[in-house]
N, C-alpha and C positions, 0 to 999 in steps of 0.2 A: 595815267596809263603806264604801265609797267615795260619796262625794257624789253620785255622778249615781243611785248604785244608791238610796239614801234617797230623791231628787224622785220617782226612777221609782216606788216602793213608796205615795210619800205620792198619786201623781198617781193610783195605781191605788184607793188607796182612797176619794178624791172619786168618780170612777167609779163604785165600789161603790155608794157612798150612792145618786147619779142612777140609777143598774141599777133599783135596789128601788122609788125612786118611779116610774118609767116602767113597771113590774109595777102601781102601785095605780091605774095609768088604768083597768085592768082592759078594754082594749079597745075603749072606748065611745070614743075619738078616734081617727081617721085616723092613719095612721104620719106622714103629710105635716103633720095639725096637730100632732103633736107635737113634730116636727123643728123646724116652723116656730114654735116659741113656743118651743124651749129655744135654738135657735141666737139668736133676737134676746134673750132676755135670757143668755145667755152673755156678751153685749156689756158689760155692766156693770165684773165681775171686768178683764179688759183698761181700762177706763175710770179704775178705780180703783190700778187697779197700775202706772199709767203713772208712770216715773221723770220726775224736773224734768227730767234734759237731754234726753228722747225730745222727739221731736216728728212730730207725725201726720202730716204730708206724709212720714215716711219710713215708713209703712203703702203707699206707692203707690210705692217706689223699690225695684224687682223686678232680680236678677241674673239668676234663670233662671224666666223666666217657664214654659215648657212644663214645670218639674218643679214651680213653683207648682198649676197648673192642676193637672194630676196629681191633685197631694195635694188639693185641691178638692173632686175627682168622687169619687176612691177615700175622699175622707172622708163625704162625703152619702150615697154608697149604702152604706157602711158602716154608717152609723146607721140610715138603714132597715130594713137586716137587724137588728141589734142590738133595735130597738126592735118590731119584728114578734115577735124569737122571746121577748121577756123577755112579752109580754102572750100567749102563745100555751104555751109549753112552763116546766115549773120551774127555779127560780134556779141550781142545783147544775150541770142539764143544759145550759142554756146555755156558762155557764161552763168545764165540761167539754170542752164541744167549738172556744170561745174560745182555749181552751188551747195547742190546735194550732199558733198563730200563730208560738210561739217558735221553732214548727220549720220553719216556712217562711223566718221571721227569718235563721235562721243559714244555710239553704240558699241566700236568697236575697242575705246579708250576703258569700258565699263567690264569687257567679255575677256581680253586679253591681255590687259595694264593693270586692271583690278583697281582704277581708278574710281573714287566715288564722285555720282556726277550728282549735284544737289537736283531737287525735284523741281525748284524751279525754272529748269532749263530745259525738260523735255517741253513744256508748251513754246518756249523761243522755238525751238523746233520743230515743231509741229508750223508755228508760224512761218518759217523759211519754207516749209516746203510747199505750204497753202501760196504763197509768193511764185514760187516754181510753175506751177500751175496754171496760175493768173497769167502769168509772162509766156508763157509756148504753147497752154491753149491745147492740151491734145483734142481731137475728135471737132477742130473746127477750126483747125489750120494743120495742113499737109505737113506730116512730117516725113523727115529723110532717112538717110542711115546717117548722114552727119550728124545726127539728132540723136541715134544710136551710142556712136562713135562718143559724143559731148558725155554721156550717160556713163559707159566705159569709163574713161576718164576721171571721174568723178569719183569712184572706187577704187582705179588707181593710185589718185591721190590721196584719200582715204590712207590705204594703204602703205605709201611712203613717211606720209605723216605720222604714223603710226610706228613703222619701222625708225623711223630715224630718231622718236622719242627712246626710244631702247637703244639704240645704238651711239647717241650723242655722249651721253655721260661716259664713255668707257673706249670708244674707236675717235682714231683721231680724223681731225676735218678731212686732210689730204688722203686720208684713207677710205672716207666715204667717197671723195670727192672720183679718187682714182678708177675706183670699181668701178662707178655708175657712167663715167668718160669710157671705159672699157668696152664697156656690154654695149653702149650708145655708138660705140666707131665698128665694134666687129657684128652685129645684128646689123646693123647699114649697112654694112660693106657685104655682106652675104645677099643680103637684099636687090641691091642693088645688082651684083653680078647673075644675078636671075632674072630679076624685071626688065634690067636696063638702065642705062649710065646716059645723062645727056651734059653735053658741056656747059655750063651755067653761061650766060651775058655776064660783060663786067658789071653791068647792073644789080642783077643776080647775085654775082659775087659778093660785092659790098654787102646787101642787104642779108645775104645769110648769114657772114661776120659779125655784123653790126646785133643781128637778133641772137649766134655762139655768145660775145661779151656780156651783153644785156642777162641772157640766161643763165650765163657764170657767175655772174655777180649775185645775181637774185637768189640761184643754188648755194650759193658761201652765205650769201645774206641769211637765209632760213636756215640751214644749218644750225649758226651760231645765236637764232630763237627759239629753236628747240631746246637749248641749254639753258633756259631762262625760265620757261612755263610750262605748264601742262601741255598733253597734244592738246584739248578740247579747249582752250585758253588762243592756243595760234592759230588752229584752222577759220575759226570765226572771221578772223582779219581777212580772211579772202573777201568778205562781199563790198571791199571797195573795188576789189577791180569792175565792176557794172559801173562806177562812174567814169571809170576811165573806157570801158565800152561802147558806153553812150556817146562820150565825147571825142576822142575817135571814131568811131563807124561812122559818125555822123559828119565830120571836118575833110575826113579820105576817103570813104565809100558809100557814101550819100545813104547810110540805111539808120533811120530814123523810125523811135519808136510810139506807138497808139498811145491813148489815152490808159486802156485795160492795161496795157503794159508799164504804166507808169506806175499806177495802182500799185501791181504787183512789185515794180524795184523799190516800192515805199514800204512795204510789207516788209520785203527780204533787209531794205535798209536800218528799219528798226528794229528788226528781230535781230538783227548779226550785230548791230551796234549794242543792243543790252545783253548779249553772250558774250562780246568782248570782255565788260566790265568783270572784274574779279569778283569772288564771293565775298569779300572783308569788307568794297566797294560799295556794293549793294545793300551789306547788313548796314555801314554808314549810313547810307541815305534812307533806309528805312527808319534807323533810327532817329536820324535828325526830323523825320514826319510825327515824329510820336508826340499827344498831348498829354500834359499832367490827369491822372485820374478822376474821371465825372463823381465821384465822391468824396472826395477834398473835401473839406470844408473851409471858407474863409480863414477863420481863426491857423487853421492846418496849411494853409498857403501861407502867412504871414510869418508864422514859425520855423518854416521852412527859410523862408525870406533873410530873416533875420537873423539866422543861423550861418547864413553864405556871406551874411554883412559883415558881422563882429567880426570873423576870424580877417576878414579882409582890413579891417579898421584897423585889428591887432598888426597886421601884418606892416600896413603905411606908416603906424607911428613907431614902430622899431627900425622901420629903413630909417627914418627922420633922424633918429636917435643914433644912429652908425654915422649919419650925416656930418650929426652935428658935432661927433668927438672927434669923426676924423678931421673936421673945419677946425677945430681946437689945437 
């Protein structure tokens, strides 16, 4: 497994963790107060991870401002969605439909990156969304707008993944970092002064901090997998979070999932787990499947054989011979 593909996995399951706390608001906060008290303490993680040579005036030194902004909007209303369907529909079903994103990822890694995606990856694909399916069941389980919302979402991220491939190589962390902290405190903060402002419990409090850190980590986390792999190489790594779904939803909000839906996380499991592996990966292990040619013939196998012996033979008695003059 390749270093960008590990941050991507690690960044997904910070994610996870903030998923489940923004489930135990249980609704009783605005999507806007929520956005807006996890994006200001997201600011911390950035604060604390800052290397001695960065320096914070290079948070305001933009190469492509218009794909900054971008990623901005496409991240704020992202969370929105996100944070709408985890307090309105279950963890499994979000997730489920989160899922989608890698296959936007690679359509859109093909249309706008100019990325070549090998042909063996559109069936993985087709396989996650046949998975999608199985698991939320349209036309014989009710769906919501939270289900909508999960949907959303899923393009949003698309989207950032896509953006921040282009924008890693050349803007710096603090400066991605900054923008998207920006747009996430002043769209909250506008939101809010329209909807409505309620004072959080100290309960509340913590857990929105605790889900800001988590999400800051997990935002630096990916960042800095972006800079390592392709987009269509890190989005795959999202479908651990459905283990981490299952396993929380089920430990803190008693919602446990069917049989058809296991199916389908086994579907989506093996599909997302053989799109991780790289192309190099792959052709290895095809190759290591490969048998000598059904037209051989013995004499032609022995020859072969015996061809791989000598030089080796050649090989042990010339160490021997190094051996024995340097024992001299």
């Amino acid at each position: 497994m390749s270093r960008g593909v590990f941050l991507a996995i690690l960044a997904y399951g910070l994610f996870s963790c903030a998923d489940a706390l923004i489930k135990a608001t249980g609704g009783d906060l605005s999507v806007f107060e929520v956005g807006f008290f996890t994006g200001l303490f997201a600011i911390l993680p950035a604060v604390l991870s800052k290397r001695r040579d960065e320096r914070w005036r290079e948070a305001l030194h933009f190469s492509n401002p218009l794909l900054l902004n971008l990623r901005g909007i496409s991240g704020v209303l992202g969370s929105a969605c996100v944070i709408y369907a985890f307090t309105h529909i279950p963890l499994a079903d979000v997730y489920a439909l989160a899922f989608l994103a890698p296959m936007f990822v690679v359509v859109f890694s093909a249309i706008l990156l100019k990325e070549a995606i090998p042909r063996r990856r559109w069936p993985l694909l087709f396989l996650s969304f046949l998975g999608v399916l199985i698991i939320v069941r349209p036309g014989f389980r009710d769906l919501q707008l939270g289900h909508l919302a999960a949907l959303a979402c899923a393009l949003f991220t698309a989207s950032n993944t896509i953006l921040l491939r282009s924008l890693a190589p050349t803007e710096h962390r603090l400066g991605i970092f900054a923008v998207v902290t920006t747009y996430a405190l002043t769209i909250n903060s506008i939101g809010m002064l329209v909807w409505g402002f309620e004072l959080p419990s100290p309960m509340q409090f913590a857990i929105l901090m605790t889900i800001g850190i988590l999400g800051g980590l997990g935002h630096l986390t990916f960042i800095s997998a972006t800079k390592f792999v392709e987009a269509n190489q890190v989005a795959p790594a999202q479908y651990t979070q459905m283990i981490w779904a299952i396993a929380l939803g089920a430990a803190f909000y008693g919602e446990y999932v069917d049989l058809p839906a296991v199916f389908g996380i086994a579907v989506l499991a093996i599909a997302g787990l053989l799109n991780v592996l790289s192309d190099k990966q792959i052709d290895r292990f095809l190759a290591s499947r490969k048998r000598p040619p059904a037209y051989a013939s013995p004499g032609q196998s022995n020859a072969v054989g015996s061809a791989k012996v000598v030089p080796q033979l050649n090989r042990q008695a010339s160490d021997q011979s190094d051996a024995a003059r340097r024992a001299a």
